[in-house]
Jmol script that loads the backbone (N, CA, C; Angstrom):
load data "model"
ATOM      1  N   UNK A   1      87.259 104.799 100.499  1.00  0.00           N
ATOM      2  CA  UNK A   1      86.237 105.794 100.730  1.00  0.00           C
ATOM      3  C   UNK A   1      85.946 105.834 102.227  1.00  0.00           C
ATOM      4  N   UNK A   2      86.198 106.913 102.819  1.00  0.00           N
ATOM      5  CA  UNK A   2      85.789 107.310 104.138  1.00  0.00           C
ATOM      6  C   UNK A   2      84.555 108.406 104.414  1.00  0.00           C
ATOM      7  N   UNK A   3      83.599 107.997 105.286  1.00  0.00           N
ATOM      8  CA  UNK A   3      82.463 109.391 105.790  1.00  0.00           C
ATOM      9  C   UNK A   3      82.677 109.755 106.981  1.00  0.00           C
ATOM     10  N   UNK A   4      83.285 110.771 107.292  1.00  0.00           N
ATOM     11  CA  UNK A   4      83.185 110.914 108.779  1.00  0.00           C
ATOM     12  C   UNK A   4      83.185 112.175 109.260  1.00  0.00           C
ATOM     13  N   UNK A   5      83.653 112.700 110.319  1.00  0.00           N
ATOM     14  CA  UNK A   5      83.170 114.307 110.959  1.00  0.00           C
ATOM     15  C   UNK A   5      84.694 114.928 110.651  1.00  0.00           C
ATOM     16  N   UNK A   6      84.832 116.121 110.281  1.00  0.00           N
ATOM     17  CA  UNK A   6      86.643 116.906 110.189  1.00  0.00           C
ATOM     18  C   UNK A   6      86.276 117.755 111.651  1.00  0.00           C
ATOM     19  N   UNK A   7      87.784 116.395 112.461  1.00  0.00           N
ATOM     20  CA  UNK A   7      88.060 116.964 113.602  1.00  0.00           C
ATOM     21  C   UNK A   7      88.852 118.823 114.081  1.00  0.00           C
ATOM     22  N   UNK A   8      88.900 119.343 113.099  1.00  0.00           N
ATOM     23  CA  UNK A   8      89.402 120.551 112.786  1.00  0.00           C
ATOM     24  C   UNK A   8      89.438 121.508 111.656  1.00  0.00           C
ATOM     25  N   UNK A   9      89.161 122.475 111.174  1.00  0.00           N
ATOM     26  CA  UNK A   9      89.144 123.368 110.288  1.00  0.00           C
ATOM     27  C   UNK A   9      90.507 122.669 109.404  1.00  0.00           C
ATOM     28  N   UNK A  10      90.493 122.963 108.169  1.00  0.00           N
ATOM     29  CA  UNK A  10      91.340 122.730 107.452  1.00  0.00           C
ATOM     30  C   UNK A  10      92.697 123.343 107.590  1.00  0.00           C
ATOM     31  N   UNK A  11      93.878 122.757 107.324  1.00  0.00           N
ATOM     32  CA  UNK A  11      94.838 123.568 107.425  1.00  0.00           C
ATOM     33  C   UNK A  11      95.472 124.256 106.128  1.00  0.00           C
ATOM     34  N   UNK A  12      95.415 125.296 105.309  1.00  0.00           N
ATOM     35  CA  UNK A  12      96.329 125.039 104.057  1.00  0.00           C
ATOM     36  C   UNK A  12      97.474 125.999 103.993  1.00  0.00           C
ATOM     37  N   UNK A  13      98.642 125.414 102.719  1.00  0.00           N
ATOM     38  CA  UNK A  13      99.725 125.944 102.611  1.00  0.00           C
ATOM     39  C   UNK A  13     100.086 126.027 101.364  1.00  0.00           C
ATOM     40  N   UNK A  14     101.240 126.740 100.952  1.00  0.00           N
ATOM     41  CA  UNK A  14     101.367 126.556  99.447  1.00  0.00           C
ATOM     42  C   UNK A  14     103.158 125.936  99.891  1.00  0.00           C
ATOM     43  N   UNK A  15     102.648 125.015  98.848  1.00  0.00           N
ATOM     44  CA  UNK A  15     104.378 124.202  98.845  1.00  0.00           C
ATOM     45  C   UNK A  15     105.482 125.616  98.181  1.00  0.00           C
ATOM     46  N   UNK A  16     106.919 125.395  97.982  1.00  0.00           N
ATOM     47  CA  UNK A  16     107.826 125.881  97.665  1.00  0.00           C
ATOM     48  C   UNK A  16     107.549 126.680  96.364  1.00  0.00           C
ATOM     49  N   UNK A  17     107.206 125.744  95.392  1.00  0.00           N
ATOM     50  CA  UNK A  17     107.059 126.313  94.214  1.00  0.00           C
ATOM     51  C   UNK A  17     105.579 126.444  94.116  1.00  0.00           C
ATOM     52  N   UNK A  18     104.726 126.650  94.857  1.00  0.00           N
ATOM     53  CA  UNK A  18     103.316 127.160  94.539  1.00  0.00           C
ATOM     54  C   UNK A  18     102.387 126.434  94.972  1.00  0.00           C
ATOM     55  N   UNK A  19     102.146 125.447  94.962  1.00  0.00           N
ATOM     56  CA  UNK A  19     101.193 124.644  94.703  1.00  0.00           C
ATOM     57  C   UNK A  19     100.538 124.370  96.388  1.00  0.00           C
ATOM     58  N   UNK A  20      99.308 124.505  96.247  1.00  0.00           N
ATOM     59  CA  UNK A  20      98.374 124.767  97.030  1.00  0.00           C
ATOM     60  C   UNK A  20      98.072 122.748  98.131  1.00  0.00           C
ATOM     61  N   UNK A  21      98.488 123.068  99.114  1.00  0.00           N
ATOM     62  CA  UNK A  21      98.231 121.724 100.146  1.00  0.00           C
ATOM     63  C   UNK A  21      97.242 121.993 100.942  1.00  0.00           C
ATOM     64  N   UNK A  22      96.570 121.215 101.459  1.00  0.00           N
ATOM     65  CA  UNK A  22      95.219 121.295 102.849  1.00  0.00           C
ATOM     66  C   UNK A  22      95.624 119.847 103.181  1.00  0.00           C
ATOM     67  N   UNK A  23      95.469 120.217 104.671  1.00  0.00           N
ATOM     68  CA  UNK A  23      95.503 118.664 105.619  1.00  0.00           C
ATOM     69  C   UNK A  23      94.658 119.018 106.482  1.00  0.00           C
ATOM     70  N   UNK A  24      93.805 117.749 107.096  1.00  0.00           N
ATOM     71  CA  UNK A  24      93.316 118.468 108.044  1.00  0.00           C
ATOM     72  C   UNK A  24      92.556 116.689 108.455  1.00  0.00           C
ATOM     73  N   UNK A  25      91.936 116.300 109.919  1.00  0.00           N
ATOM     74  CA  UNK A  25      91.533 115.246 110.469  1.00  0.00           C
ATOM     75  C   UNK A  25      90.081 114.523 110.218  1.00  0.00           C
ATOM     76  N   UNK A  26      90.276 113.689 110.137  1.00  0.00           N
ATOM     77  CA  UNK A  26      88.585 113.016 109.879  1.00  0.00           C
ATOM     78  C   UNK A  26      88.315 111.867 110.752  1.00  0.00           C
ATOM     79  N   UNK A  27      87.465 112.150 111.529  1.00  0.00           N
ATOM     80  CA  UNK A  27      86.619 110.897 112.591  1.00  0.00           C
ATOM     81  C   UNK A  27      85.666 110.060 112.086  1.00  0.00           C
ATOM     82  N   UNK A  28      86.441 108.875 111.744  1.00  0.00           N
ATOM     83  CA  UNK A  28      85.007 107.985 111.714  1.00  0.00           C
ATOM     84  C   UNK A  28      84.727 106.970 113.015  1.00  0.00           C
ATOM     85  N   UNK A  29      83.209 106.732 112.955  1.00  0.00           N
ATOM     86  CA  UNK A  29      82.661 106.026 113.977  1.00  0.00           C
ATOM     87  C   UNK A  29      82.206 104.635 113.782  1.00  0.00           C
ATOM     88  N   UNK A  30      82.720 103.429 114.518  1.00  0.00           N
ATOM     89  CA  UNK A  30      82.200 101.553 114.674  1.00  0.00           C
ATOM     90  C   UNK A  30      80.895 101.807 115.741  1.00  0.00           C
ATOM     91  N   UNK A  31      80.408 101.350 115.569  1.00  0.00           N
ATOM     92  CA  UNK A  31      79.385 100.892 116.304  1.00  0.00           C
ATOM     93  C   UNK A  31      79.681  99.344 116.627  1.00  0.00           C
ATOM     94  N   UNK A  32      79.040  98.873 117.550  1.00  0.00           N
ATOM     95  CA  UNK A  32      78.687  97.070 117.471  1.00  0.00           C
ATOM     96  C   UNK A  32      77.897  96.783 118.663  1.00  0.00           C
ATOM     97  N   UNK A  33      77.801  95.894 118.932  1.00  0.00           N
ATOM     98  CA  UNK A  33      76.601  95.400 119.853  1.00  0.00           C
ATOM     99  C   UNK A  33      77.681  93.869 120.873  1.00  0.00           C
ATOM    100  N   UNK A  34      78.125  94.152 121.996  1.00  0.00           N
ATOM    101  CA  UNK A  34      78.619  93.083 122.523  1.00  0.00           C
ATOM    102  C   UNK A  34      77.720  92.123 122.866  1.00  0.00           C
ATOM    103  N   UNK A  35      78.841  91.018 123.063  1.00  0.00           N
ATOM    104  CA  UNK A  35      78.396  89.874 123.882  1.00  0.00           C
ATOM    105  C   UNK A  35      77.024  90.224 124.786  1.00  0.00           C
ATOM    106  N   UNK A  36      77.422  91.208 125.317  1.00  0.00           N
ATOM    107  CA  UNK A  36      77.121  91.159 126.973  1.00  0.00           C
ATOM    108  C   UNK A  36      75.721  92.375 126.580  1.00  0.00           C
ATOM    109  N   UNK A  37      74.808  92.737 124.967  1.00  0.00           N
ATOM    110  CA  UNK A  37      74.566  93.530 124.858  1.00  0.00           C
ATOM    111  C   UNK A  37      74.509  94.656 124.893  1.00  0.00           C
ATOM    112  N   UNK A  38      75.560  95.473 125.619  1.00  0.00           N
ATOM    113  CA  UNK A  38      75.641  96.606 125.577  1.00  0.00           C
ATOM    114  C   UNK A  38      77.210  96.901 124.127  1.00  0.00           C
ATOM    115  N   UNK A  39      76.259  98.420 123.693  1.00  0.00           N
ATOM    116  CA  UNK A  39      76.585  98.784 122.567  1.00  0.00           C
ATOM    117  C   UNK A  39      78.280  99.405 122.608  1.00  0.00           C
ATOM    118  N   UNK A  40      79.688  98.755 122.138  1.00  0.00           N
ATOM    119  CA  UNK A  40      80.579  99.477 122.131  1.00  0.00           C
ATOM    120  C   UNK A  40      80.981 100.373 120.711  1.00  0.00           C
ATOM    121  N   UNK A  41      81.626 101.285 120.922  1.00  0.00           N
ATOM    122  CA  UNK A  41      82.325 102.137 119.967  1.00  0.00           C
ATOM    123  C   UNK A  41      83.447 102.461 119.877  1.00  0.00           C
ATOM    124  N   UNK A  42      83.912 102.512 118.482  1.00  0.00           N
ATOM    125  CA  UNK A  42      85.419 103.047 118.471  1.00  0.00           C
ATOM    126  C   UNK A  42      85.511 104.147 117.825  1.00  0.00           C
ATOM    127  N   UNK A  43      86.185 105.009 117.700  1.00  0.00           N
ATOM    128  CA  UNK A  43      86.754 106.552 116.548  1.00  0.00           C
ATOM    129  C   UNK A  43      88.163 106.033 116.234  1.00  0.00           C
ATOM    130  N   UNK A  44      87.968 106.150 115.118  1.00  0.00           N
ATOM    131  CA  UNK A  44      89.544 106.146 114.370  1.00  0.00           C
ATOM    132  C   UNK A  44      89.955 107.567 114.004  1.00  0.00           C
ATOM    133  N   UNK A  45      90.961 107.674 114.205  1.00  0.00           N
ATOM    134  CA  UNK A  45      91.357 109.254 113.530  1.00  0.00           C
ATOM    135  C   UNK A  45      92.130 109.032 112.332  1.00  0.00           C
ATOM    136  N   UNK A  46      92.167 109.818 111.213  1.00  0.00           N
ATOM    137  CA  UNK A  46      92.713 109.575 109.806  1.00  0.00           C
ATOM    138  C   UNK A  46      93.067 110.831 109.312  1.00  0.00           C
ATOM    139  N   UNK A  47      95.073 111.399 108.899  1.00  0.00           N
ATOM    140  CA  UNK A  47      95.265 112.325 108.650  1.00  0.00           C
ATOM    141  C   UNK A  47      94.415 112.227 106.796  1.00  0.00           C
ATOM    142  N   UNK A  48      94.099 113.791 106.621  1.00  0.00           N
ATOM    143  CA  UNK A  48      93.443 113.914 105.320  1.00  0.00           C
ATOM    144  C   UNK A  48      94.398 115.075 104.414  1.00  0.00           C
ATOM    145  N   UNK A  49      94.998 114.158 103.349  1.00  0.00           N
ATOM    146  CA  UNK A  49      95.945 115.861 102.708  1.00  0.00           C
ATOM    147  C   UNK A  49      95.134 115.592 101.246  1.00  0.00           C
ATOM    148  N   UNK A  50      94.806 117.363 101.092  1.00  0.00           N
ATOM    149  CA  UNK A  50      94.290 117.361  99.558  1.00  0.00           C
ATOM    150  C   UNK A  50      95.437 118.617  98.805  1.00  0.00           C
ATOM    151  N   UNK A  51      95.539 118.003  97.393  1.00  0.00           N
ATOM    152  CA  UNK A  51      96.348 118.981  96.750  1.00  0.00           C
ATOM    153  C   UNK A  51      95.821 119.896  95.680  1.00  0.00           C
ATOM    154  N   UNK A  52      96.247 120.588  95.661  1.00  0.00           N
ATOM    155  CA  UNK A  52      95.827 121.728  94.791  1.00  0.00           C
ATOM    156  C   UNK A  52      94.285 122.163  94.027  1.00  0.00           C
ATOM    157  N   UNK A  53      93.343 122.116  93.338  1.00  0.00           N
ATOM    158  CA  UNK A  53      91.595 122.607  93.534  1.00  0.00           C
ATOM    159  C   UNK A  53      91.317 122.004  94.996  1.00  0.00           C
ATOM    160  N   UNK A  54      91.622 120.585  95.442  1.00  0.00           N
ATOM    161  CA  UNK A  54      90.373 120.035  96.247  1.00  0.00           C
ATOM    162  C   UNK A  54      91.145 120.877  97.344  1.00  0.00           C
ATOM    163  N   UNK A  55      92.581 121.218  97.541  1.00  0.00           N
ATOM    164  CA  UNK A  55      92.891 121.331  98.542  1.00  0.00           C
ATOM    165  C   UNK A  55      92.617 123.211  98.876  1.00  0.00           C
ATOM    166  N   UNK A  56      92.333 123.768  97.751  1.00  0.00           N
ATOM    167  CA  UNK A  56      91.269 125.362  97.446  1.00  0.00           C
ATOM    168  C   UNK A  56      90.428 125.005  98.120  1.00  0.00           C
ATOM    169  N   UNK A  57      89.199 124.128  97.405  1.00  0.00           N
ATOM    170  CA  UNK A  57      87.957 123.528  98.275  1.00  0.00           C
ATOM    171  C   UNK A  57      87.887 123.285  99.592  1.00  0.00           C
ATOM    172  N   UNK A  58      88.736 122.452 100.058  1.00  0.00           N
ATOM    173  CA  UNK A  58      88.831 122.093 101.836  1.00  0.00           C
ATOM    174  C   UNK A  58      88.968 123.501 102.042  1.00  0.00           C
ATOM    175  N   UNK A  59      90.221 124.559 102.171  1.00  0.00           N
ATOM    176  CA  UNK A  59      89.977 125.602 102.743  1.00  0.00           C
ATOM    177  C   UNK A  59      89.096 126.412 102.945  1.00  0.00           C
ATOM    178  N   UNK A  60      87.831 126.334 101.498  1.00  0.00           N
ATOM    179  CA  UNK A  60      86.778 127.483 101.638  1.00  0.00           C
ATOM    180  C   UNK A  60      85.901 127.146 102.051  1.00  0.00           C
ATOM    181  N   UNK A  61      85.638 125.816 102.143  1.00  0.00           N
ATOM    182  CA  UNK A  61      84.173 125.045 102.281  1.00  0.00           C
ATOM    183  C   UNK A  61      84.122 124.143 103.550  1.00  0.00           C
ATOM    184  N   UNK A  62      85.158 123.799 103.843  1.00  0.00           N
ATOM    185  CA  UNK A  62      85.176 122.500 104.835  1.00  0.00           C
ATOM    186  C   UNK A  62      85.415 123.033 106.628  1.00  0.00           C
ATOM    187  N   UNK A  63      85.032 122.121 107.311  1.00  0.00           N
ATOM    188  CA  UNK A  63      84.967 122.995 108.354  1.00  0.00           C
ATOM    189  C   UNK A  63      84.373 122.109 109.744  1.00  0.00           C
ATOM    190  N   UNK A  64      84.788 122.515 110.873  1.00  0.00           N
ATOM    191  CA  UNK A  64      85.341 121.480 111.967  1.00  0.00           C
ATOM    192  C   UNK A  64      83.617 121.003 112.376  1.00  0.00           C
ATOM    193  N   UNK A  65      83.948 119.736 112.124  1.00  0.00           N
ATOM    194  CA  UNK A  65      82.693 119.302 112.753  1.00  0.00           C
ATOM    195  C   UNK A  65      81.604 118.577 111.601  1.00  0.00           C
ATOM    196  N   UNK A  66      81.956 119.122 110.236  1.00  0.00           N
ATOM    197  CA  UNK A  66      81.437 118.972 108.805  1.00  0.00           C
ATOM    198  C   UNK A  66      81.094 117.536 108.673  1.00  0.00           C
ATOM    199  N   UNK A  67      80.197 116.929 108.351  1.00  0.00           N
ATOM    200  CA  UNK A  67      80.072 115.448 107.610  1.00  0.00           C
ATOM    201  C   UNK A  67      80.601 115.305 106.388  1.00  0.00           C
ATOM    202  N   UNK A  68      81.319 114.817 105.696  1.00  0.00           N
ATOM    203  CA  UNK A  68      81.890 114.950 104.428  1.00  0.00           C
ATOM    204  C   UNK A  68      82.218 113.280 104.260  1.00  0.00           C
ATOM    205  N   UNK A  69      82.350 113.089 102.927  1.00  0.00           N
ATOM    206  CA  UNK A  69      82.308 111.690 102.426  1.00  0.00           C
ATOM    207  C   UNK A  69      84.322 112.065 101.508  1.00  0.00           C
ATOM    208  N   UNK A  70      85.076 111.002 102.032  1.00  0.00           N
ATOM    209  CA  UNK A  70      86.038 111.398 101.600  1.00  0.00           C
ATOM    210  C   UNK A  70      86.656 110.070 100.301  1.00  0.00           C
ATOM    211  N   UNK A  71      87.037 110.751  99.076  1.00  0.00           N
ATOM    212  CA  UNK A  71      87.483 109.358  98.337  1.00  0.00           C
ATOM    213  C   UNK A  71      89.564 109.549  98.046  1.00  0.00           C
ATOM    214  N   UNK A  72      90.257 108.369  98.610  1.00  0.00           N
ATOM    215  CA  UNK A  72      91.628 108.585  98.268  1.00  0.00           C
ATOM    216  C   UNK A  72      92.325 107.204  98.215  1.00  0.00           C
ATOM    217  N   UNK A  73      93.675 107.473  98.603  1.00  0.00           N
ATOM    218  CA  UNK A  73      94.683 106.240  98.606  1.00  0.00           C
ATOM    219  C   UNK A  73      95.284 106.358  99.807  1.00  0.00           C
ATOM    220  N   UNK A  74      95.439 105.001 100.662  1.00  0.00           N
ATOM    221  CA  UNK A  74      96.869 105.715 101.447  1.00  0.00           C
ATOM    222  C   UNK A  74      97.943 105.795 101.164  1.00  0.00           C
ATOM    223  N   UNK A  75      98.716 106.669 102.029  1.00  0.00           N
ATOM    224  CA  UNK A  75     100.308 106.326 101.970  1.00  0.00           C
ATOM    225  C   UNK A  75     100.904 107.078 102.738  1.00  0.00           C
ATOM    226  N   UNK A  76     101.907 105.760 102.901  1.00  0.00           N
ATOM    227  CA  UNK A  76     102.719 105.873 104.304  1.00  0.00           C
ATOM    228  C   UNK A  76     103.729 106.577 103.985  1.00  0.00           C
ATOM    229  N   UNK A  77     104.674 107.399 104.493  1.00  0.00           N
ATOM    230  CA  UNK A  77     106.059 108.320 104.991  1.00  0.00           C
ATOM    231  C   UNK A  77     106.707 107.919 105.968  1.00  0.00           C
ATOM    232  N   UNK A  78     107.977 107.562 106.020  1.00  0.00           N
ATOM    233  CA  UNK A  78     108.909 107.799 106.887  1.00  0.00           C
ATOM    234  C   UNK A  78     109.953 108.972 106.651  1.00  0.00           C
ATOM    235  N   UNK A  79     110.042 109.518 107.812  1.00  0.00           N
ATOM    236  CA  UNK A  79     111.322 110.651 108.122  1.00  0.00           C
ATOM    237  C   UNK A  79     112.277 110.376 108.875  1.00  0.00           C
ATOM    238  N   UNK A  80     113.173 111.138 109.482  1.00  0.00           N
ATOM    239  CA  UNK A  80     114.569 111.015 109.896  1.00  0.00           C
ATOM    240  C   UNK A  80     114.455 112.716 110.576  1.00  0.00           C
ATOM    241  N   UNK A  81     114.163 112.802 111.823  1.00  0.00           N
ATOM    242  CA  UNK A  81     114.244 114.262 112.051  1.00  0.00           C
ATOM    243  C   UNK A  81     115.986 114.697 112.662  1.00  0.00           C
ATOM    244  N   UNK A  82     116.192 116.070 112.853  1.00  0.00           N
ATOM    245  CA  UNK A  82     117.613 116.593 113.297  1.00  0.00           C
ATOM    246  C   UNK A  82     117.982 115.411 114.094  1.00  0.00           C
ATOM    247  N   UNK A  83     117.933 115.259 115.529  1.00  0.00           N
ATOM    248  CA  UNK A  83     118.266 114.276 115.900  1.00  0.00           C
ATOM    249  C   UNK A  83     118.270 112.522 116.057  1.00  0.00           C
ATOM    250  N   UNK A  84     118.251 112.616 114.589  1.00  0.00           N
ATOM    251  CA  UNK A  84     118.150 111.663 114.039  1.00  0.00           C
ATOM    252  C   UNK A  84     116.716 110.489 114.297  1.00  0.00           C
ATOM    253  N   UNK A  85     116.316 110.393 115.328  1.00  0.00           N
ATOM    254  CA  UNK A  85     114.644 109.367 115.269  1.00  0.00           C
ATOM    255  C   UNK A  85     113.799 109.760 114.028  1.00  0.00           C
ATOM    256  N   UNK A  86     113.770 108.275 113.871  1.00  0.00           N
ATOM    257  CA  UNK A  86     113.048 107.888 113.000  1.00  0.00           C
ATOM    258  C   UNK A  86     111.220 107.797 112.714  1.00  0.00           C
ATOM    259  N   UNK A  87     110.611 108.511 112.380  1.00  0.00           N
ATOM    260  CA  UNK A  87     109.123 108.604 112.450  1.00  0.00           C
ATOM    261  C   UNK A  87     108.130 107.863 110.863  1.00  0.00           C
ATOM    262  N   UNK A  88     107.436 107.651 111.389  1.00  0.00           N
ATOM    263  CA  UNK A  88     106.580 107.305 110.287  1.00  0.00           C
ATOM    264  C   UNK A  88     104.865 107.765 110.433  1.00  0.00           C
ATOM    265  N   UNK A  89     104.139 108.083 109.313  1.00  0.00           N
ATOM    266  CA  UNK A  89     102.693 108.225 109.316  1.00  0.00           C
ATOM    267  C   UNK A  89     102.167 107.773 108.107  1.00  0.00           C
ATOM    268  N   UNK A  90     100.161 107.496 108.550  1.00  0.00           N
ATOM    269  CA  UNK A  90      99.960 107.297 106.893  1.00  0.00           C
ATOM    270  C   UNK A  90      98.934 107.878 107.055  1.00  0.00           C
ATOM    271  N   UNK A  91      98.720 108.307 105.813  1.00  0.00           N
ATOM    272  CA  UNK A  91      97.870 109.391 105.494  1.00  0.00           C
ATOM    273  C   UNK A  91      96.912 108.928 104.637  1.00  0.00           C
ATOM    274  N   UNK A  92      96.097 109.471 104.615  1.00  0.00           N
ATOM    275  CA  UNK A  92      94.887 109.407 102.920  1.00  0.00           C
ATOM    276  C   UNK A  92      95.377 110.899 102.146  1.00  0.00           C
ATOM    277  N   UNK A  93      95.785 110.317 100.765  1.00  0.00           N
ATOM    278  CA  UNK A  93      95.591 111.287  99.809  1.00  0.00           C
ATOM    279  C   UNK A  93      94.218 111.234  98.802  1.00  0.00           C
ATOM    280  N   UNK A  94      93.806 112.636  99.544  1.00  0.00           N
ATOM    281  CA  UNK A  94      92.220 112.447  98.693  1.00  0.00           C
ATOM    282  C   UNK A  94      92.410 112.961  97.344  1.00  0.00           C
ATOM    283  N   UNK A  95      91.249 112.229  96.765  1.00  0.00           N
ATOM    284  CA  UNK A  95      91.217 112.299  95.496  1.00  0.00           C
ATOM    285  C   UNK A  95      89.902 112.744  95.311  1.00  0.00           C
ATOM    286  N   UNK A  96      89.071 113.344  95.928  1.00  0.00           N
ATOM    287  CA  UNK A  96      87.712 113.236  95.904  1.00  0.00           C
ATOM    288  C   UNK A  96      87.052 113.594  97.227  1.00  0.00           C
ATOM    289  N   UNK A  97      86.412 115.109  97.790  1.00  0.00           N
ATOM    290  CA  UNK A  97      85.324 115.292  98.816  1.00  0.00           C
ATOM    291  C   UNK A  97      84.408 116.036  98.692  1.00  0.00           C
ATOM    292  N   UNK A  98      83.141 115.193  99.228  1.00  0.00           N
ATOM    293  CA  UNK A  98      82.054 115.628  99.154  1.00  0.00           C
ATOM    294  C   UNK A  98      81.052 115.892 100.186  1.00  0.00           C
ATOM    295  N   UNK A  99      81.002 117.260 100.493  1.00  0.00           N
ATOM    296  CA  UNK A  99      80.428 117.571 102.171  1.00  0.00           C
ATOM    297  C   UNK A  99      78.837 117.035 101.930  1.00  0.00           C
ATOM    298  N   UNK A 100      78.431 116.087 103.084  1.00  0.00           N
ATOM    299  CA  UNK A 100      77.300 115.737 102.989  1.00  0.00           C
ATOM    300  C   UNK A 100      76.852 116.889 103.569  1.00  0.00           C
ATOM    301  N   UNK A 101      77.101 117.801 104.395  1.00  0.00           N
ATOM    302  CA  UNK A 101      76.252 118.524 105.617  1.00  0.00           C
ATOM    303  C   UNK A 101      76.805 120.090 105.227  1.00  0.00           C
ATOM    304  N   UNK A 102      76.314 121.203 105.047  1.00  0.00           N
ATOM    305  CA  UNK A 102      76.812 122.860 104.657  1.00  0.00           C
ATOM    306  C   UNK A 102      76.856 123.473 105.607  1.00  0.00           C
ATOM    307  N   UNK A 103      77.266 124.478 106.019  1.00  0.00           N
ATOM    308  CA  UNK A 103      77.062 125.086 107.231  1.00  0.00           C
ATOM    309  C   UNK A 103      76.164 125.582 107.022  1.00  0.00           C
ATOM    310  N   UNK A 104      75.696 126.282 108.309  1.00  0.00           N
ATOM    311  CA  UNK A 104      74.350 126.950 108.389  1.00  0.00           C
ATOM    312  C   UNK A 104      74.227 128.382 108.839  1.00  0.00           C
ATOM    313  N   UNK A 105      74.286 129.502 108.021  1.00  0.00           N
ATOM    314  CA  UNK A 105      74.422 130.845 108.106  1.00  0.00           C
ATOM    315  C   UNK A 105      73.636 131.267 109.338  1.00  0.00           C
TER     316      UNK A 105
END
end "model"
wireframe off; spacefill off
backbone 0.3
color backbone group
């Protein structure tokens, strides 16, 4: 389970045979308190893919900057592009989002 800000509007697509994809970025924020008292922070960035209703939902509802509470699994991919290098990413596949924050007309 992740809460954090969507660094970008959703992206969506429909796979080959139909079926509806959304990806799109989520920032969460560490806080802590050093040694030395002053307060450091980190942002993690985390790709987000939803499939088919949730990934309807992200497109109509979700939106850059949004607070949203995200529930999934990861998982990792490796590829092999044309010239052959080798890449890898991991992703959250959500299973579950829930915008804490709506936009505001």
């Amino acid at each position: 389970m992740l809460v954090g800000h969507l660094g970008a509007n959703p992206e969506a697509r429909y796979t080959k045979a139909g079926r509806p994809i959304a990806s799109f970025s989520l920032a969460t924020n560490e806080l802590w308190k050093q040694q030395s008292g002053k307060t450091a922070e980190h942002t993690e960035w985390h790709a987000i893919i939803a499939w088919d209703k949730l990934a309807e939902f992200a497109q109509q509802y979700l939106y850059k900057g949004q607070l949203v509470s995200i529930e999934g699994k990861i998982h990792t991919r490796s590829w092999e592009n044309k010239e052959g290098i080798k890449g890898k990413t991991t992703e959250i596949i959500c299973s579950g989002v829930v915008p804490l924050e709506w936009k505001k007309e």
